[in-house]
MARKOL-257678 format. One record per residue (C-alpha): residue number from 1; z, x, y. Coordinates in Angstrom, 2 decimals, decimal comma, padded with zeros to 5 digits, always signed. Example, Ala and Ser with C-alpha at 12.3 -4.5 7.8 and 13.67 -1.06 7.14 Angstrom:
REC   nr        w        u        v
REC    1  +007,80  +012,30  -004,50
REC    2  +007,14  +013,67  -001,06
END
This chain:
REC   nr        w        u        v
REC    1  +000,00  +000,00  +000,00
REC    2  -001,13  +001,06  +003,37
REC    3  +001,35  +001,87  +005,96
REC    4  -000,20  -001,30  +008,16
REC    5  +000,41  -003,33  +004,94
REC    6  +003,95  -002,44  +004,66
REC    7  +004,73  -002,85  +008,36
REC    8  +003,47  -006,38  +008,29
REC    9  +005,47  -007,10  +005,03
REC   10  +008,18  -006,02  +007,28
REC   11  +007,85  -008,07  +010,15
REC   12  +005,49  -010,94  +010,02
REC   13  +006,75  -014,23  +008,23
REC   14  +005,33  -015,49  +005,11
REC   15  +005,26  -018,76  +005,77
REC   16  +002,12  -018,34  +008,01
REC   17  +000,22  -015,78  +005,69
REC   18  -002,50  -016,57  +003,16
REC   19  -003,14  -013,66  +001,85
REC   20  -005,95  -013,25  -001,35
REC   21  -005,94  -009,48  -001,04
REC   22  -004,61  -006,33  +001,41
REC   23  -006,96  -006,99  +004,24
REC   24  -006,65  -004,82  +006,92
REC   25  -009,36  -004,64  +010,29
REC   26  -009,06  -002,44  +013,16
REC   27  -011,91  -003,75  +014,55
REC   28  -015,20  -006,08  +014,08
REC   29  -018,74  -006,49  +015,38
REC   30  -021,07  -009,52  +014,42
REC   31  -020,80  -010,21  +010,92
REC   32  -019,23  -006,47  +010,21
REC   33  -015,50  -005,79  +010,08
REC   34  -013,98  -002,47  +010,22
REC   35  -010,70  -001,19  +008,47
REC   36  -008,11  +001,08  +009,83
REC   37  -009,70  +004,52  +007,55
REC   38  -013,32  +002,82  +008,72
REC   39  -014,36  +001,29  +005,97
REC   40  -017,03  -001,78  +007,23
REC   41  -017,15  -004,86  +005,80
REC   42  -019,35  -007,60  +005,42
REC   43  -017,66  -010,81  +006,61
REC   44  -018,07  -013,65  +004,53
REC   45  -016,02  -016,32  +005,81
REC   46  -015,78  -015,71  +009,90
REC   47  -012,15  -015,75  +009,68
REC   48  -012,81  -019,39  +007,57
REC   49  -015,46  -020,61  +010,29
REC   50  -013,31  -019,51  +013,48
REC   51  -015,22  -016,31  +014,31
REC   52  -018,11  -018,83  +013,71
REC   53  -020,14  -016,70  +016,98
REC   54  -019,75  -013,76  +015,07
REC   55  -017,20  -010,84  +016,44
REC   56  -017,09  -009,41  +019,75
REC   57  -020,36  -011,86  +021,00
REC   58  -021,05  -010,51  +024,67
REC   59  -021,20  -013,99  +025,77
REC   60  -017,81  -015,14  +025,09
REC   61  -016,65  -011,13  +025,83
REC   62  -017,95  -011,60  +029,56
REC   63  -016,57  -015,05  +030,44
REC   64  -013,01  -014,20  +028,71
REC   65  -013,13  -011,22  +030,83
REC   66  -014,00  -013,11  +033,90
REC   67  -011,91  -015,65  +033,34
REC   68  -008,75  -013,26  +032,39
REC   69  -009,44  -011,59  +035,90
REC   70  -009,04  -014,40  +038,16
REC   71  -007,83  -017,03  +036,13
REC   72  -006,21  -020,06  +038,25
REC   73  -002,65  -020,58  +036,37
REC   74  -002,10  -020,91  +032,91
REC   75  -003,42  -024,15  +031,61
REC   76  -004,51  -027,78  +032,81
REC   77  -001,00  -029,36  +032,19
REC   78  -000,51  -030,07  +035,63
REC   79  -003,37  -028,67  +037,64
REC   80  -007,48  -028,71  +037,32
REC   81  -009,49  -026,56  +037,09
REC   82  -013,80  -025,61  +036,73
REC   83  -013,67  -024,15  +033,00
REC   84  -011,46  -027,08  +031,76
REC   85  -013,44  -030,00  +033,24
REC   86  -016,74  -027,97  +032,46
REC   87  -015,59  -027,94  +029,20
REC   88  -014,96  -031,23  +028,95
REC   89  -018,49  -032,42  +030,69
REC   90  -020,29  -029,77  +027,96
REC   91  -018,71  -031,74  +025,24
REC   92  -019,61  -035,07  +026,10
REC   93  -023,22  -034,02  +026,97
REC   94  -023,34  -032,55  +023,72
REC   95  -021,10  -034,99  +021,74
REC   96  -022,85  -038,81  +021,13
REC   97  -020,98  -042,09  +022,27
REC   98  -020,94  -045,07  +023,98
REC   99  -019,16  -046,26  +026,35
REC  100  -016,02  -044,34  +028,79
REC  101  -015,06  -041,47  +026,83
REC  102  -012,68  -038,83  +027,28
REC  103  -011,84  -035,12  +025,38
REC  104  -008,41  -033,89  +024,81
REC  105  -008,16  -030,19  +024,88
REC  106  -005,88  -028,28  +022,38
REC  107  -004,90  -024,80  +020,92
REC  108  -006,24  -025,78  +016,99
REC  109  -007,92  -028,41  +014,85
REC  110  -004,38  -029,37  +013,76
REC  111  -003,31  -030,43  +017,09
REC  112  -006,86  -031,91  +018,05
REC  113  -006,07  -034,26  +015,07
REC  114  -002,99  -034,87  +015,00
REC  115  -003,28  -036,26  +018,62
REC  116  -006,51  -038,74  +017,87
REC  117  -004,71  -039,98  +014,69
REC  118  -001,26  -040,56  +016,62
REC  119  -003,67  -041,87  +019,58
REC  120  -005,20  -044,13  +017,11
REC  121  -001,80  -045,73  +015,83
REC  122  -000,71  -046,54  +019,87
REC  123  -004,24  -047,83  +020,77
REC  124  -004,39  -050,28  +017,58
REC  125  -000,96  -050,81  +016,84
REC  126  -001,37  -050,39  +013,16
REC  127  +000,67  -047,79  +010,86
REC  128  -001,93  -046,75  +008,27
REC  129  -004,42  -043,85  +008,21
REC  130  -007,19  -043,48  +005,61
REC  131  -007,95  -040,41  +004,30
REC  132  -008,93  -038,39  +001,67
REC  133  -007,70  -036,63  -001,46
REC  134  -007,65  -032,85  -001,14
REC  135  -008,63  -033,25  +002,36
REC  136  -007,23  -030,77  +005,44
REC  137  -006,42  -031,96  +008,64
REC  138  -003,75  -029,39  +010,15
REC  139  -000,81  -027,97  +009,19
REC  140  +001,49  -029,83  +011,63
REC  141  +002,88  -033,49  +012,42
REC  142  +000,64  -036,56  +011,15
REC  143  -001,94  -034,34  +010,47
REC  144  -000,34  -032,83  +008,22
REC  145  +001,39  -035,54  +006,61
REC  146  -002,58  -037,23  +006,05
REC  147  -004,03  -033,52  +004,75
REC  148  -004,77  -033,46  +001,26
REC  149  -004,41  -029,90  +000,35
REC  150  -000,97  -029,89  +001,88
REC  151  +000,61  -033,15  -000,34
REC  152  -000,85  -031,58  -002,75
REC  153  +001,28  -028,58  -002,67
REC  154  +004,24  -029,92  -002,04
REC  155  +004,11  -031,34  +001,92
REC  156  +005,91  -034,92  +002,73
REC  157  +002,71  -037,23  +003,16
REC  158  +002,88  -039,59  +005,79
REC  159  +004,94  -043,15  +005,01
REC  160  +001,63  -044,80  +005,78
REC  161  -001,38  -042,40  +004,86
REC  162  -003,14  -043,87  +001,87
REC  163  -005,58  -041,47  +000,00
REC  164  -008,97  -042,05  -001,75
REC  165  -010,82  -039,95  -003,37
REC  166  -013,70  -038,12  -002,02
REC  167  -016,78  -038,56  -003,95
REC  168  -017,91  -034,89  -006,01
REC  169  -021,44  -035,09  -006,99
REC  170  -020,82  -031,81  -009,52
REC  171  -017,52  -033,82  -011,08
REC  172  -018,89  -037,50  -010,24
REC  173  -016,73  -039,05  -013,29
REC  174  -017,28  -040,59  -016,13
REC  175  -019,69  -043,17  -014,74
REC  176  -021,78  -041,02  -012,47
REC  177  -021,59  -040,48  -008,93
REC  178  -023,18  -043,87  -007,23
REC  179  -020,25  -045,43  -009,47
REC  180  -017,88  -042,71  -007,83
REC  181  -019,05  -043,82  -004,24
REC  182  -018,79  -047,31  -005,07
REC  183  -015,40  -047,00  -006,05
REC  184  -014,11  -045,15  -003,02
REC  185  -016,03  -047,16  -000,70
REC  186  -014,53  -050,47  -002,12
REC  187  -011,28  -048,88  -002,49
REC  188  -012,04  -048,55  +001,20
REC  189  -012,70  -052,00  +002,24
REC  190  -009,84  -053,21  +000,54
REC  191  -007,33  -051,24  +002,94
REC  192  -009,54  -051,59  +006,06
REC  193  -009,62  -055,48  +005,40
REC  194  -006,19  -055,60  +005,46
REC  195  -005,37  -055,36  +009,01
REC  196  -002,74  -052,67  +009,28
REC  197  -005,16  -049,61  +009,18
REC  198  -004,83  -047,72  +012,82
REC  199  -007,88  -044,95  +011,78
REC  200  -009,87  -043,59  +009,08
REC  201  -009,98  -039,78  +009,15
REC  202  -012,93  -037,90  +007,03
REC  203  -014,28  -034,49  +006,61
REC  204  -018,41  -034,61  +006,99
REC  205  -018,17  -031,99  +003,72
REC  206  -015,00  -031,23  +002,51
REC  207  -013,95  -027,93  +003,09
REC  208  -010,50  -026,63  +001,63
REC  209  -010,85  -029,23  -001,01
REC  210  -013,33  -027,37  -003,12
REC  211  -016,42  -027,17  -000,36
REC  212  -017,37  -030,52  -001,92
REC  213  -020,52  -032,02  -000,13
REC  214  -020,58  -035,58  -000,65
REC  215  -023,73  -037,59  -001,79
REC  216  -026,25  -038,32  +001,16
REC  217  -025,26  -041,60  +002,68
REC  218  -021,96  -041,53  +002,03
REC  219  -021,12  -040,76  +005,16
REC  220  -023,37  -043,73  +006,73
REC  221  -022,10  -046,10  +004,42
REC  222  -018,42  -045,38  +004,84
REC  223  -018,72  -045,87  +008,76
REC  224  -020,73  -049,66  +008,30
REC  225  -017,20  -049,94  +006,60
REC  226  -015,07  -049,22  +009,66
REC  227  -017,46  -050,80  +012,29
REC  228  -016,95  -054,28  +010,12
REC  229  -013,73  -053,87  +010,14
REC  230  -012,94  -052,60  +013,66
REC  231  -011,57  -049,43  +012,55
REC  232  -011,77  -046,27  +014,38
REC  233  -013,95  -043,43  +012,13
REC  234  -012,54  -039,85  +012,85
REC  235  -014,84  -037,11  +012,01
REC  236  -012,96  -033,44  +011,63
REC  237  -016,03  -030,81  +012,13
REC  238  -013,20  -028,46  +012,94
REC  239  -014,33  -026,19  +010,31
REC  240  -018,19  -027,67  +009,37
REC  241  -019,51  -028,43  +012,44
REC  242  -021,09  -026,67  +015,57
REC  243  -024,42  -025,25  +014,40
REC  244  -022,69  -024,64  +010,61
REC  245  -024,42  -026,91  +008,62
REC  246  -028,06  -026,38  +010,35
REC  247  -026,90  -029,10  +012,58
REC  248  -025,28  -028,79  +015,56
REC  249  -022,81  -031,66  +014,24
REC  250  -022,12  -032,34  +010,28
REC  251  -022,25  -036,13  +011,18
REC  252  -025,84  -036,21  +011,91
REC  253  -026,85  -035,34  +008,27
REC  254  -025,87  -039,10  +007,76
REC  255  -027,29  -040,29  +011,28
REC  256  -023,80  -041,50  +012,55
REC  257  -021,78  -041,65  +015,51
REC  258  -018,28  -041,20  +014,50
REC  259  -015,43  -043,36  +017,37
REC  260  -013,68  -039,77  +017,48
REC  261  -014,78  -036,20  +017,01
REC  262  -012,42  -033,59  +016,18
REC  263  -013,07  -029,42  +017,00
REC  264  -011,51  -026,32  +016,79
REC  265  -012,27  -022,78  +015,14
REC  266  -016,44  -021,80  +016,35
REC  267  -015,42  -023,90  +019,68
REC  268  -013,75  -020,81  +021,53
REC  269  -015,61  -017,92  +019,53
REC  270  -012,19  -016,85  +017,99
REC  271  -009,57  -017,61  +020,37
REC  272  -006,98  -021,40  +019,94
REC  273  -009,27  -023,81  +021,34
REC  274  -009,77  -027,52  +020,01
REC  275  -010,96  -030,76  +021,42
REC  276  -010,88  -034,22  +020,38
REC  277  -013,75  -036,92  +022,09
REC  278  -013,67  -040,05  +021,65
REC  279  -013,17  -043,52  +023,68
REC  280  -011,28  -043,42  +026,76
REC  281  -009,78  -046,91  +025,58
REC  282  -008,15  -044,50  +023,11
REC  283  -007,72  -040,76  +024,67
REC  284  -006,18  -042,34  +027,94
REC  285  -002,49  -043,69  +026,45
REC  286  +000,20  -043,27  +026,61
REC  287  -000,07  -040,86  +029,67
REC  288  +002,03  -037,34  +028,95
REC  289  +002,11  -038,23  +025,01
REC  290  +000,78  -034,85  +024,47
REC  291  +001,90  -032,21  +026,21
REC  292  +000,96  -028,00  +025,31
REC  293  +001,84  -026,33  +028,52
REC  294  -001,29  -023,90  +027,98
REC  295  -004,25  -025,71  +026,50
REC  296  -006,73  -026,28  +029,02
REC  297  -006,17  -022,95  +030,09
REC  298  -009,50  -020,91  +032,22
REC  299  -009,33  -018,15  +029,52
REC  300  -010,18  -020,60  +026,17
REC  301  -012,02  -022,88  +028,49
REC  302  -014,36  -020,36  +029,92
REC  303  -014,63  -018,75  +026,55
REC  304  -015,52  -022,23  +025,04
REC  305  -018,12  -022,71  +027,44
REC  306  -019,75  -019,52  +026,67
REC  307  -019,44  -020,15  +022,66
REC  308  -021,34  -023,84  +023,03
REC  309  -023,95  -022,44  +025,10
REC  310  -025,26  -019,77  +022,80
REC  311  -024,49  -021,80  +019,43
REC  312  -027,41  -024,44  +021,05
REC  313  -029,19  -021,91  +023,46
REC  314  -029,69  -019,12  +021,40
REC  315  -030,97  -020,30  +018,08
REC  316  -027,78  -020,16  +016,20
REC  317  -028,00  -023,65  +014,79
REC  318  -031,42  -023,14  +013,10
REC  319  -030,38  -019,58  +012,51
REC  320  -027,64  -021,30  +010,11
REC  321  -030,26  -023,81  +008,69
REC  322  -032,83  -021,07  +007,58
REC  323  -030,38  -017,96  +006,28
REC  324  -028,29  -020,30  +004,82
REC  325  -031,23  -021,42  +002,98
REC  326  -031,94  -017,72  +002,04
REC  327  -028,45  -017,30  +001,30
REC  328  -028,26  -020,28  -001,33
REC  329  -031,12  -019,60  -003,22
REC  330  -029,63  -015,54  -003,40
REC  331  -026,81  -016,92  -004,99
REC  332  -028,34  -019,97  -007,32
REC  333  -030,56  -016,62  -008,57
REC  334  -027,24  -015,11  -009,85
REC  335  -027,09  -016,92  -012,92
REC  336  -029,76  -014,66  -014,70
REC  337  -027,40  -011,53  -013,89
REC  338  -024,08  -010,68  -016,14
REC  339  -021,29  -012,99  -015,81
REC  340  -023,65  -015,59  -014,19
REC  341  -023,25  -017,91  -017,00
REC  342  -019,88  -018,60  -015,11
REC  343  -021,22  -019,95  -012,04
REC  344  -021,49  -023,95  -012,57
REC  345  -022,44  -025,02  -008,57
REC  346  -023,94  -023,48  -005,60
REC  347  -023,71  -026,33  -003,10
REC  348  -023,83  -026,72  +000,71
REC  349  -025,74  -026,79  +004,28
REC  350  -026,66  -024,30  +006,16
REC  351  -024,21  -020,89  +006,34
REC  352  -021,56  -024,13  +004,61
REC  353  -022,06  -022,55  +000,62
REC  354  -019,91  -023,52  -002,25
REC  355  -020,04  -021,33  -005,46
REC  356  -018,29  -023,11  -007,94
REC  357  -016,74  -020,95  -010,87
REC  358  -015,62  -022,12  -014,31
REC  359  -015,52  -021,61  -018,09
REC  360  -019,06  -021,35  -019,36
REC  361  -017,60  -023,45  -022,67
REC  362  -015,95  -026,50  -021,34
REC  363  -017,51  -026,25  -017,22
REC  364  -013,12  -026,14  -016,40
REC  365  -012,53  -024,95  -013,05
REC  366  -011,44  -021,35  -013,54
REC  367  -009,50  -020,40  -010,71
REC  368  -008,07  -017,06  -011,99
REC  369  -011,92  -015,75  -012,01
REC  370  -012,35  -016,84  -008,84
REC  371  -009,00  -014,89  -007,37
REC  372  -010,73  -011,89  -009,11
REC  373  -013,93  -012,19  -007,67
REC  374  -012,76  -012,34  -004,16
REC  375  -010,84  -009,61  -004,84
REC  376  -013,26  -007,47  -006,66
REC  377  -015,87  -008,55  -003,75
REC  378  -013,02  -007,00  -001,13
REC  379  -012,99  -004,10  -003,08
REC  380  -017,08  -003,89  -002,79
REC  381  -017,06  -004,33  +000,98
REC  382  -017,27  -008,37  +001,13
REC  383  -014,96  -011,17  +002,67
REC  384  -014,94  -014,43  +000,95
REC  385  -012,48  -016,31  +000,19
REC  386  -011,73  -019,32  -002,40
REC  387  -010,67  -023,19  -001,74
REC  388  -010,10  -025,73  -004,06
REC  389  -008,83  -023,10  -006,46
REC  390  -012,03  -022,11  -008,21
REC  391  -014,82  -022,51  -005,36
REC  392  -016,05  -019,23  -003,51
REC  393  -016,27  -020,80  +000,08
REC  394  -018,76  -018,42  +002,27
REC  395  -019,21  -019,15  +005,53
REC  396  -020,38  -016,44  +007,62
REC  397  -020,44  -016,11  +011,44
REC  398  -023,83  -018,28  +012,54
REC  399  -025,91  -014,58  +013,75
REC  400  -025,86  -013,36  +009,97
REC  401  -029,42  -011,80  +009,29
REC  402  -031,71  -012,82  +005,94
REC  403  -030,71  -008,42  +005,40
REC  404  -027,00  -009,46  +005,80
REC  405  -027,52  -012,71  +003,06
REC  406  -029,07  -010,72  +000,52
REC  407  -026,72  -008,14  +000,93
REC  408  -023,73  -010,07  +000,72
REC  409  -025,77  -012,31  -002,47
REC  410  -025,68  -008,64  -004,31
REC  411  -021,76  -008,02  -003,46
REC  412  -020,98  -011,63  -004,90
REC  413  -023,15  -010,97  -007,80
REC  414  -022,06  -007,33  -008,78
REC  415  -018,25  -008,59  -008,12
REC  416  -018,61  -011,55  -010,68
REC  417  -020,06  -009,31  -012,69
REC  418  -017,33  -007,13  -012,74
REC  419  -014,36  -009,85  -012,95
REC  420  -015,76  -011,00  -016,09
REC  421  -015,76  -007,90  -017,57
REC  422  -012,38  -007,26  -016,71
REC  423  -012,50  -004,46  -014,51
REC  424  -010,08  -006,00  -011,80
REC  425  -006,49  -005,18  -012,34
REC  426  -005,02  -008,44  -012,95
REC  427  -001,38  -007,72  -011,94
REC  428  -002,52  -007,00  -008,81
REC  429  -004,83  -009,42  -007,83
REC  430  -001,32  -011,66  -008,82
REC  431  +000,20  -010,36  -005,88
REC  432  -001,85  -012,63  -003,89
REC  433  -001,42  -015,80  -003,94
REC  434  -004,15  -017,35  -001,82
REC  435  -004,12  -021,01  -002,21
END
């Protein structure tokens, strides 16, 4: 163990570390991150979609710079101020809706949603949320409570969340996967109908749940649901949206317009930005019912700015389209190499890919092959990281190259490869958890 390594052990609680092996950077550039001894690595997961510009990107370098220099107080508690309205007028331009509308600005995707869902409950005056099995939402209050991934490891769910299940066309069921959609969406109708549901909260793809992307339609189908009803749709694209899934939002695969959108990670290239937009009906009240002293502040603001700008202006969005499409089919061509038998699913849009490991006999999830791969990858010079136990998630920053796809196809490939022939020491890969 690295000096680094140890002093972080010493110092830095556990409770906020998710570690899946000793990862150390000193610095990082694009899709390149650099170690301490300057080792570079090849950055698979943009810091799981936050570095989503890439690192260091000169835009959002030069406004945080600017902004740093003469900023105008410390956030937009209390005062206005250009970056944080700007912000707010680039997100409705960019953001479809009807009607008054109006964007709450946060530090992270878990505040962002926890404050629609809590705004939902006041607006309606209904007590239940809808979401979704193995979903993620945020790792604090009602978001929390409503997230999947964390009732499923242990987290008090909400008194009034209810859960369905999220339709997996790779593990539909035992009656296919229309029947799978059919179920959830009239499990679906029967809570909306009921007249106590405040929201419905959904992830466009699921991301920490496995990098599941649900059947085409779905999406559509699920919001005729909630407009019958008169329930407010949330849409998270705090970690699949912005340009990620060769869209600029996730909810146009579907041709939607979701009540709320929820944002965080890509928005501020890297530093704790989020937004919610959404109906002003329901963003308006109660006044002061949300209160983070610094969000709004001119340094994420103006760096926000800069990061939506050169996701649309500079060709980032079909960038992530057509290397993702390079990307995939790198990957689906790994199952002629050794240990390729073991990949089951390569699924996703854009720079959103799912490699889905398991046993070749029985097509089980196998989750300790896929700690060892993203290990053995580390070791190789990759970043990727797992979700849902046995899924490789990659998600690069949105400037990786077709050179940087193939590359990073050949590290996944070679580090399979090499985690089914056991050449990963197992009792240390143990000593990261991950998920």
């Amino acid at each position: 163990m690295s000096t680094l390594y140890a002093r972080d052990e010493a110092v830095i609680a556990g409770i906020e570390k998710l570690r899946f092996f000793p990862l150390e950077v000193q610095s990082g550039h694009g899709c390149t991150l650099t170690t301490p001894d300057g080792r570079e690595l090849l950055d698979l997961s943009a810091t799981w979609t936050a570095s989503g510009l890439g690192h260091g990107h000169p835009a959002v370098v030069e406004a945080v710079c600017r902004a740093v220099r003469d900023a105008p107080g410390s956030g937009g508690l209390s005062a206005v101020h250009p970056d944080s309205v700007g912000l707010a007028e680039d997100l409705l331009a960019l953001v479809p809706g009807e009607g008054e509308r109006r964007v709450y600005l946060g530090h992270a995707g878990s505040d962002a949603n926890d404050v629609a869902l809590r705004a939902c409950r006041y607006a309606t005056g209904r007590p239940t949320i809808v979401a979704f099995e193995h979903s993620y939402h945020g790792g604090v209050g009602v978001a929390m409570g409503v997230s999947g991934v964390h009732v499923d490891a242990g987290a008090s769910a909400d008194p009034e969340v209810v859960f369905l299940p999220y339709p997996n066309p790779f593990r539909p069921g035992p009656d296919g996967i229309e029947a799978a959609v059919t179920g959830c969406l009239d499990l679906a109708d029967q809570h909306l109908s009921g007249g106590r549901v405040a929201c419905l909260i959904v992830e466009p793809i699921l991301s920490d749940g496995g990098l599941v992307v649900p059947p085409d339609g779905f999406l559509a189908r699920l919001h005729d649901l909630c407009r019958r009803h008169g329930v407010p749709m949330i849409c998270d694209e705090v970690k699949m949206g912005l340009g990620r899934p060769g869209t600029l939002h996730a909810f146009e695969h579907d041709g939607v317009v979701p009540d709320i959108v929820t944002f965080g990670k890509a928005i501020d290239g890297g530093l704790p930005l989020s937004a919610a937009v959404g109906p002003a009906a329901i963003l308006d009240h109660p006044p002061a019912a949300a209160l983070l002293t610094t969000a709004g502040n001119p340094v994420c603001t103006a760096a926000g700015r800069a990061a939506l700008k050169a996701i649309v202006s500079e060709g980032l969005i079909d960038n992530a389209a057509t290397v993702g499409a390079v990307l995939a089919d790198a990957l689906r061509g790994l199952v002629d190499v050794p240990g390729g038998d073991r990949i089951g699913d390569v699924r996703g849009r854009g720079l959103a890919i799912g490699v889905e490991l398991v046993d070749p006999a029985s097509g089980d999830p196998d989750p300790r092959l896929a700690a060892a791969v993203v290990y053995r990858a580390w070791e190789l010079g990759a970043v990727v990281y797992y979700v849902g136990g046995n899924v490789l998630e990659i998600t690069p920053p949105l400037v990786l190259t077709e050179t940087q796809a193939l590359h990073g196809a050949e590290i996944l490939g070679a580090a399979i490869g090499d985690a089914v022939a056991g050449k990963i020491d197992d009792e240390e890969v143990a000593k990261y958890a991950g998920w």
